[in-house]
N, CA and C atoms as a LAMMPS dump frame, in Angstrom:
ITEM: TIMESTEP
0
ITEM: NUMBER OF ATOMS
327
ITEM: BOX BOUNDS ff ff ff
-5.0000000000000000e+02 5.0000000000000000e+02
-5.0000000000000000e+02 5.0000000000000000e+02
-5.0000000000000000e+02 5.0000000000000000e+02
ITEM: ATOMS id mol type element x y z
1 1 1 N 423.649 -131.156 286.275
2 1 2 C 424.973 -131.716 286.116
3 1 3 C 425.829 -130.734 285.325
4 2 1 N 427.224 -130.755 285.863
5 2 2 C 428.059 -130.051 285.226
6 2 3 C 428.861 -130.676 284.318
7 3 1 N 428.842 -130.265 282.773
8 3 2 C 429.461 -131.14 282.021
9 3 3 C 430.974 -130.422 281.475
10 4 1 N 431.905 -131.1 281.494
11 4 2 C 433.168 -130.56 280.849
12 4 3 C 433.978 -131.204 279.999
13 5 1 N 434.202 -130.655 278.834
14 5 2 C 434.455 -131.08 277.669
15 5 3 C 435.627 -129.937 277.253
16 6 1 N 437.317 -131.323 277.002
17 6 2 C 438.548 -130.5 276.719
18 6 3 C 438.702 -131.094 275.44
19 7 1 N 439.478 -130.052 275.092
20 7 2 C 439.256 -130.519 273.523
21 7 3 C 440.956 -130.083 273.351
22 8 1 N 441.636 -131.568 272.679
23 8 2 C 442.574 -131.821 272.219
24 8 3 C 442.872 -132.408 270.942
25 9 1 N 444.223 -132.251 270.011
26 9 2 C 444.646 -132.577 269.192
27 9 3 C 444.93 -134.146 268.912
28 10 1 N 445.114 -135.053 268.405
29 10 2 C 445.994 -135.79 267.922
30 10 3 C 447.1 -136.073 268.634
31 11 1 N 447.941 -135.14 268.771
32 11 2 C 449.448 -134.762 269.488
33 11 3 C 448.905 -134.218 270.941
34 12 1 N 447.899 -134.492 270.772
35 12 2 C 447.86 -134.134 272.568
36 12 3 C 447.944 -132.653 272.802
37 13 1 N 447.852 -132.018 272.019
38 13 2 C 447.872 -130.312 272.22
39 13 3 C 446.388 -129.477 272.531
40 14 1 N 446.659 -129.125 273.479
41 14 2 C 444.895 -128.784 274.117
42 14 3 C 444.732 -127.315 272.793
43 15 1 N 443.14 -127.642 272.639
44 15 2 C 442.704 -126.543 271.829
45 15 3 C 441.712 -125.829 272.752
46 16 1 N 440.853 -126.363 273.517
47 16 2 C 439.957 -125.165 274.511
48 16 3 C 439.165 -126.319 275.592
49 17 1 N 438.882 -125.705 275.953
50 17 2 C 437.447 -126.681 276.579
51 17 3 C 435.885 -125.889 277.032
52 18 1 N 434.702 -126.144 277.223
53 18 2 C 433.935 -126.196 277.386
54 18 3 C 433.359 -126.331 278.759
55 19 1 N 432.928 -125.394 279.781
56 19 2 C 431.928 -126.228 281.248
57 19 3 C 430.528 -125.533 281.154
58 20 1 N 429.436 -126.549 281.381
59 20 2 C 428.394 -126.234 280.932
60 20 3 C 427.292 -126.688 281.76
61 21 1 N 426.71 -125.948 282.294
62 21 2 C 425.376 -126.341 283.596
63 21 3 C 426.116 -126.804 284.431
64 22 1 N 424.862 -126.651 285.447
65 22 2 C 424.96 -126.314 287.065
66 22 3 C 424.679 -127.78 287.669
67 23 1 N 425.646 -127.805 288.711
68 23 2 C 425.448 -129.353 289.556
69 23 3 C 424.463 -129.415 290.102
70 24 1 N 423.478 -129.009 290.148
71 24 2 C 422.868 -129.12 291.306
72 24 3 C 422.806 -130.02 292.916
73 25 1 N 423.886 -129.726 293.206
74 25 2 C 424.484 -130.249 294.363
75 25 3 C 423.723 -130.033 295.519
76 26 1 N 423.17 -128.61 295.368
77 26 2 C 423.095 -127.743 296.809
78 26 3 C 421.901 -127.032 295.914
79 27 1 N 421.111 -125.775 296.718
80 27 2 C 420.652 -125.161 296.605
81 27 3 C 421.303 -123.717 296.004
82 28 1 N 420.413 -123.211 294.933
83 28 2 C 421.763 -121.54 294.663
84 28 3 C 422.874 -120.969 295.717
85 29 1 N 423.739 -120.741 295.581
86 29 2 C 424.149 -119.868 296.598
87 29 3 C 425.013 -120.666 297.97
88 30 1 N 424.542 -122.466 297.999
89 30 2 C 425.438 -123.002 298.739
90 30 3 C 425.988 -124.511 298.239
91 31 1 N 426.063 -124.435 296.902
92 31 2 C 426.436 -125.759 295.708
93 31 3 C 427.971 -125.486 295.791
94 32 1 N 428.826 -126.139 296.749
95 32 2 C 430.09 -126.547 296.75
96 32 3 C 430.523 -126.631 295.438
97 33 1 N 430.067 -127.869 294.672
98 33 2 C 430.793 -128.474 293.974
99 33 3 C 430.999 -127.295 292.598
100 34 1 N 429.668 -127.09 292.266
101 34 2 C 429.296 -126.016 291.08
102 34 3 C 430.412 -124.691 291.456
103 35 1 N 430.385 -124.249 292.526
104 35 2 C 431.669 -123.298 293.51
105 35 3 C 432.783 -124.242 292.748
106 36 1 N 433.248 -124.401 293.079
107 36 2 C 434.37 -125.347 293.126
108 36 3 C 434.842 -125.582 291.286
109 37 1 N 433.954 -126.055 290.456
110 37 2 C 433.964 -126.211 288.952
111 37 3 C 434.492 -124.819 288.782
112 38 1 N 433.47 -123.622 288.987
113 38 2 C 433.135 -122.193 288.563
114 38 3 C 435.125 -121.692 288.734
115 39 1 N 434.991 -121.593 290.353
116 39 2 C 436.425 -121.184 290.773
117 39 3 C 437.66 -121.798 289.814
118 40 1 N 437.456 -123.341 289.53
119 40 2 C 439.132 -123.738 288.678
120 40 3 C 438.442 -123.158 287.235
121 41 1 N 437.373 -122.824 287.096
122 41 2 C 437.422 -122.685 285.244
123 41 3 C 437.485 -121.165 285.095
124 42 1 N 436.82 -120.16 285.823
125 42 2 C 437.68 -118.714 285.676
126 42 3 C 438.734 -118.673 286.189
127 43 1 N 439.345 -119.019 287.073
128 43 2 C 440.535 -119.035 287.358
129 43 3 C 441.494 -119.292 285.701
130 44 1 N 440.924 -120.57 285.447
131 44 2 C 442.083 -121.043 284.477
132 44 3 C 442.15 -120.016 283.214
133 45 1 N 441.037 -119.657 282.663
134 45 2 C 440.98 -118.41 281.932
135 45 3 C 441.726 -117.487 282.164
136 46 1 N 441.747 -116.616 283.418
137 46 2 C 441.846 -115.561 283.677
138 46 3 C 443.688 -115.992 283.873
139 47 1 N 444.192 -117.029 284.327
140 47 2 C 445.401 -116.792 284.125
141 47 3 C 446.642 -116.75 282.933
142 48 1 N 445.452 -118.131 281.984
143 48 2 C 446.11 -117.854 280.676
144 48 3 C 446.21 -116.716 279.903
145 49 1 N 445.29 -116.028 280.234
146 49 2 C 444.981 -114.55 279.495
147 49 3 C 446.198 -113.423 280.216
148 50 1 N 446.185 -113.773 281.351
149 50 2 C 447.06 -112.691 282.382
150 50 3 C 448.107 -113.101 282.735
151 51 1 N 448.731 -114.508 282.744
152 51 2 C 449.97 -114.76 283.205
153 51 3 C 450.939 -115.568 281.677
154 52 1 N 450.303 -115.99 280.937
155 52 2 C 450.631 -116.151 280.028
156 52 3 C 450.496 -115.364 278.134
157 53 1 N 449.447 -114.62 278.354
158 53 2 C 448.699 -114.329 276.997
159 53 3 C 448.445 -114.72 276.332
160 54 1 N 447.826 -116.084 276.271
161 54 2 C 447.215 -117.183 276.002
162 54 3 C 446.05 -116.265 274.393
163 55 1 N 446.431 -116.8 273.477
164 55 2 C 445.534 -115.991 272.14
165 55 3 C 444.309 -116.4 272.245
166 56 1 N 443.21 -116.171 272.719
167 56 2 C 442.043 -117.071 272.666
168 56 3 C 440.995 -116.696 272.577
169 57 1 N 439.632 -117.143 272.242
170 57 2 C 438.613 -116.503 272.028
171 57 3 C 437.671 -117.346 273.83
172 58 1 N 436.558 -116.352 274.149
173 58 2 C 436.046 -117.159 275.099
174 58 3 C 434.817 -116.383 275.872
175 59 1 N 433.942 -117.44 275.662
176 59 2 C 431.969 -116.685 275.732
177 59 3 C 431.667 -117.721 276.84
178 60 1 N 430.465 -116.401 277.764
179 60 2 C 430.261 -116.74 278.842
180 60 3 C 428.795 -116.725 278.713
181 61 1 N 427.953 -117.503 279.224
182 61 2 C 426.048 -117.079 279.705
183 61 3 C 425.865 -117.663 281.035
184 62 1 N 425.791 -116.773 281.983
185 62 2 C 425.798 -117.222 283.07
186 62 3 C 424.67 -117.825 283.701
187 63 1 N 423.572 -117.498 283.342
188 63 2 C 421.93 -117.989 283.337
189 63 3 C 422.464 -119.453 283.038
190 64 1 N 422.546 -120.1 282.091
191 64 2 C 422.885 -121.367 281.717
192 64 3 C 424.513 -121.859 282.333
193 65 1 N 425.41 -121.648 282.996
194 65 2 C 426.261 -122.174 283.441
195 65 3 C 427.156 -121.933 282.018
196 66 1 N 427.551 -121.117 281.312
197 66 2 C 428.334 -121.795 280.069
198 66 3 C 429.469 -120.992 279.689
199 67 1 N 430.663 -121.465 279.712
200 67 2 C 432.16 -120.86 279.567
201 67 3 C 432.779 -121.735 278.527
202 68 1 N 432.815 -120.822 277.458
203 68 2 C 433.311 -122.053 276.354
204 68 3 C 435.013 -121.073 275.839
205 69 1 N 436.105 -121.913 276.112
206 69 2 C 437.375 -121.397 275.923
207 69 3 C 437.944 -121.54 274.863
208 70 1 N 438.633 -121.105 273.421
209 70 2 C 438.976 -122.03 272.051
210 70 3 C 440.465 -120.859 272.216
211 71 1 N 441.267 -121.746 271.725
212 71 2 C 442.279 -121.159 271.793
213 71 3 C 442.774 -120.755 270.503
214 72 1 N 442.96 -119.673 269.52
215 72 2 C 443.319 -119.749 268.732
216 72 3 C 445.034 -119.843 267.905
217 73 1 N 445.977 -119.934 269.154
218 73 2 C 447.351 -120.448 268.625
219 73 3 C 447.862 -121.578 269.521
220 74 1 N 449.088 -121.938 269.465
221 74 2 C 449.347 -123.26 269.533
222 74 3 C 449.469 -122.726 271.676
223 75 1 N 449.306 -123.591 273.047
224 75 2 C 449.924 -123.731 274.111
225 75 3 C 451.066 -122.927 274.149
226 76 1 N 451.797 -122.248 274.703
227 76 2 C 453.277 -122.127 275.298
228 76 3 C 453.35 -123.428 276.478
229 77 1 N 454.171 -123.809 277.039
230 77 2 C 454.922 -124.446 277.849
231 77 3 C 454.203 -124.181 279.341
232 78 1 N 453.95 -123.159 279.642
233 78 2 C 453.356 -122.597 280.791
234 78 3 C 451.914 -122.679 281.171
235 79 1 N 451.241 -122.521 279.183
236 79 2 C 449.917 -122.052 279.206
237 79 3 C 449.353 -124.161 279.513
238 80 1 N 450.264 -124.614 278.864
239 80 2 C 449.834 -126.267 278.442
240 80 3 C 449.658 -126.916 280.26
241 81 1 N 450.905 -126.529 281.469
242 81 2 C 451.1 -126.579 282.707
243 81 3 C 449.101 -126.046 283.079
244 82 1 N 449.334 -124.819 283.052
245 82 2 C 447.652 -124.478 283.529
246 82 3 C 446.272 -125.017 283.281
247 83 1 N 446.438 -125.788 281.696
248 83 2 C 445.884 -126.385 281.414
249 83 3 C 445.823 -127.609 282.119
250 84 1 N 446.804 -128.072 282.181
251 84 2 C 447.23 -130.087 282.638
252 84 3 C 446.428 -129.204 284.622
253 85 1 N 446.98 -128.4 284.936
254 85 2 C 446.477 -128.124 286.317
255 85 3 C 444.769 -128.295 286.251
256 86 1 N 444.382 -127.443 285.287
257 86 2 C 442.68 -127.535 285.115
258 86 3 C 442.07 -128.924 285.161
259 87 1 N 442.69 -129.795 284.63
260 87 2 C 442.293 -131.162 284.414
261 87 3 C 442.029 -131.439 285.878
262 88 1 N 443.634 -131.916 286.235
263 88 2 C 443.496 -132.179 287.538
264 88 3 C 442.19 -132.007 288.412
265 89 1 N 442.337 -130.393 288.883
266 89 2 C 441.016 -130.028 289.518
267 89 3 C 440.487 -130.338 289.006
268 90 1 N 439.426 -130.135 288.011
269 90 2 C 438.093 -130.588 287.878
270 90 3 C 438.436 -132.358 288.261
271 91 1 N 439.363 -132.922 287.984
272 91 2 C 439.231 -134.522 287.827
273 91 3 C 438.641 -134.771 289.87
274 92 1 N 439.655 -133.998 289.687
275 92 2 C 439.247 -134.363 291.538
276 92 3 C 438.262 -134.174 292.313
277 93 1 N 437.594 -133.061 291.697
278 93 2 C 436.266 -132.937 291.841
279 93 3 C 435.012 -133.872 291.352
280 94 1 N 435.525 -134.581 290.323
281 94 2 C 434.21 -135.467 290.417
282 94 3 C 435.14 -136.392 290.418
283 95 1 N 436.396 -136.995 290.695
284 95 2 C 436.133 -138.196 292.114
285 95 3 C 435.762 -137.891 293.606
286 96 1 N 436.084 -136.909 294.143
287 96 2 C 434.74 -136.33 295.475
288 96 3 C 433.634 -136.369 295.116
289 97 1 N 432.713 -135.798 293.894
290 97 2 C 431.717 -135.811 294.016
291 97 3 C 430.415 -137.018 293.089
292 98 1 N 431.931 -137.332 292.328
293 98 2 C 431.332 -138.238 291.173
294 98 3 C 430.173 -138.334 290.469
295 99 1 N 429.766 -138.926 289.222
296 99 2 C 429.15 -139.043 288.193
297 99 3 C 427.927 -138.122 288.297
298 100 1 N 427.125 -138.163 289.255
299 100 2 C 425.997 -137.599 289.552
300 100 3 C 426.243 -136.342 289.604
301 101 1 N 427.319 -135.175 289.368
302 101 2 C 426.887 -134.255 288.857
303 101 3 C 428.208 -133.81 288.193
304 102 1 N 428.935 -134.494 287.848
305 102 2 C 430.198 -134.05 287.156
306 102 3 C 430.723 -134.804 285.84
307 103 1 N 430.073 -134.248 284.72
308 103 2 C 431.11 -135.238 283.608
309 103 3 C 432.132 -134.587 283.062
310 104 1 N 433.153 -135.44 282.798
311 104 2 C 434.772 -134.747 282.142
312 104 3 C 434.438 -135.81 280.71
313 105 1 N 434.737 -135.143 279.704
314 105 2 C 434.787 -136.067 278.763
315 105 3 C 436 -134.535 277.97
316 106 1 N 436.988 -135.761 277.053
317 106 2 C 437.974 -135.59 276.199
318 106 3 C 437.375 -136.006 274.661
319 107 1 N 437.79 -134.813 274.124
320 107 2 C 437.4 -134.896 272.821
321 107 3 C 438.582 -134.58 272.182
322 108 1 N 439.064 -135.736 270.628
323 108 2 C 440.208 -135.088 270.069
324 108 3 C 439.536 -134.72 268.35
325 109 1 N 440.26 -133.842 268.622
326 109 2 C 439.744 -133.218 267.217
327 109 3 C 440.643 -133.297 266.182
């Protein structure tokens, strides 16, 4: 199961999130869904870093499934949009694929 954990403020201001192990949906190499997680969570990285410059710290182990994102200054306007987009996808992904290999859980800190 793939677990994902966003981590927000009080005020609703995203601080990073967390995706961690593999769905096992499929077999290596043809796991849609785990595809699908992988694709919106580097994606979302790679644009805050490149389309926004998003300040952030962010460690990968790919053996274990694990991309952990912490942001160290406040959203811009744009970066908070990419974020609210990340949700989305993943949300939609486990209503297609639901519980059995997708958890979203919100944490406020």
């Amino acid at each position: 199961m793939t677990r994902i954990m966003i981590r927000k403020t009080k005020n609703n201001e995203y601080l990073g999130f967390t995706c961690h192990g593999h769905t096992d949906f499929a077999d290596k190499g043809e796991d849609i869904v785990c595809a699908a997680l992988s694709v919106l969570t580097i994606n979302t990285v790679n644009s805050l870093e490149q389309l926004t410059q998003t300040a952030m710290e962010v460690a990968a182990e790919e053996e274990e499934g694990i991309i952990i994102c912490r942001f160290t200054d406040t959203l811009s306007e744009a970066g908070r949009l990419l974020m609210d987009a990340y949700v989305l996808g993943v949300e939609n992904v486990f209503h297609e694929y639901g519980n059995q290999y997708v958890e979203i859980e919100f944490e406020e800190v």
